[in-house]
N, C-alpha and C positions, 0 to 999 in steps of 0.2 A: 246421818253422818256416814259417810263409806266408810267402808274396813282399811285400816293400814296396812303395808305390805311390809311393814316390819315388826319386831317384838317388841324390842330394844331388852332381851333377854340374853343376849349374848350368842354366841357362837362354842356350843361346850360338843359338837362333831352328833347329836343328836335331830332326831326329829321328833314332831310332832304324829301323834296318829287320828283319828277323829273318832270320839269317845272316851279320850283319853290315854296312857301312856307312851312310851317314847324308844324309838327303835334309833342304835345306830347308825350313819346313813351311808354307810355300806352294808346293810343289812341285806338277806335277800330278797326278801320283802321288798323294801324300797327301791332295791333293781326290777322289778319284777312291775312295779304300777308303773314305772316311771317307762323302761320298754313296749307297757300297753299304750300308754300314753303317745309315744312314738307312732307306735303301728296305727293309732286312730287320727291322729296327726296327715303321716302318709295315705290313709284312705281318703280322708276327707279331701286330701289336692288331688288324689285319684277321682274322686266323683265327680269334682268341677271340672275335671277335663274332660268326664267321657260327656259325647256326645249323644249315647242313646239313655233313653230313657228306663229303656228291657229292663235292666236290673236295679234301677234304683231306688225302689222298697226294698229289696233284701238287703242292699249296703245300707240304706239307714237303720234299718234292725241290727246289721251286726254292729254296724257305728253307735248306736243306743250300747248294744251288750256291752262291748268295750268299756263305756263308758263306767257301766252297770260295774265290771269284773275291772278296772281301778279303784271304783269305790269302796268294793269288797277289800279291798288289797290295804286301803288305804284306814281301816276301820279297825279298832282294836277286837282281838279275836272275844268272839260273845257279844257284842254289839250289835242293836239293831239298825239298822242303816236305813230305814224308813222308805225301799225303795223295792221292787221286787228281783229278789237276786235269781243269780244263772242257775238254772238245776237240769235235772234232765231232759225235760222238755225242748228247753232253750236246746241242747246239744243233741237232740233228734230233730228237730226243724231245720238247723245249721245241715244234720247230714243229708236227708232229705231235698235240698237245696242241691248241694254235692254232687248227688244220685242223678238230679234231673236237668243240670248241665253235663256231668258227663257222659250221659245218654247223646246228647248232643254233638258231642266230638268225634271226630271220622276216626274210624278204627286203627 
């Protein structure tokens, strides 16, 4: 059976989190997935545009992370998310990246 896309719990200005409890949904928090969400949104109609191919392992890695750093967001804090989260590694490959396009660009 598919999942329903409703509760029928009502509307009391809360959300769900996954592992459990419940943020208001102007929280920062739920500003904060819902903006990643956004940004992974716009990339993803970014990479069907571009036409080269040059970059596009590195935008499916950050489009993966993205996804990664909502689910984080979306998780109640202490919860295992069964998924491998961003740590520093992730954000030295990201710079790395950075470093070797801007190497690139005309002075």
């Amino acid at each position: 059976m598919a999942i329903k896309i409703y509760t029928k719990t009502g509307d009391d200005g809360t959300t769900g989190l996954f592992g459990g409890g419940r943020l208001p949904k102007d929280h920062l928090r739920i500003e904060a997935y819902g903006t990643v969400d956004e940004l992974n949104a716009q990339l993803g109609w970014a990479m069907d545009l571009l036409d080269s191919e040059k970059f596009m392992n590195h935008l499916e890695t950050v489009q993966y992370e993205l996804f990664v750093i909502g689910s984080m967001l979306a998780t109640k804090p202490g919860k295992e998310i069964g998924i491998k989260v961003i740590d520093e590694s992730s954000v030295e490959q990201l710079e790395r990246w950075m470093d070797e396009l801007d190497e690139q660009l005309p002075p």
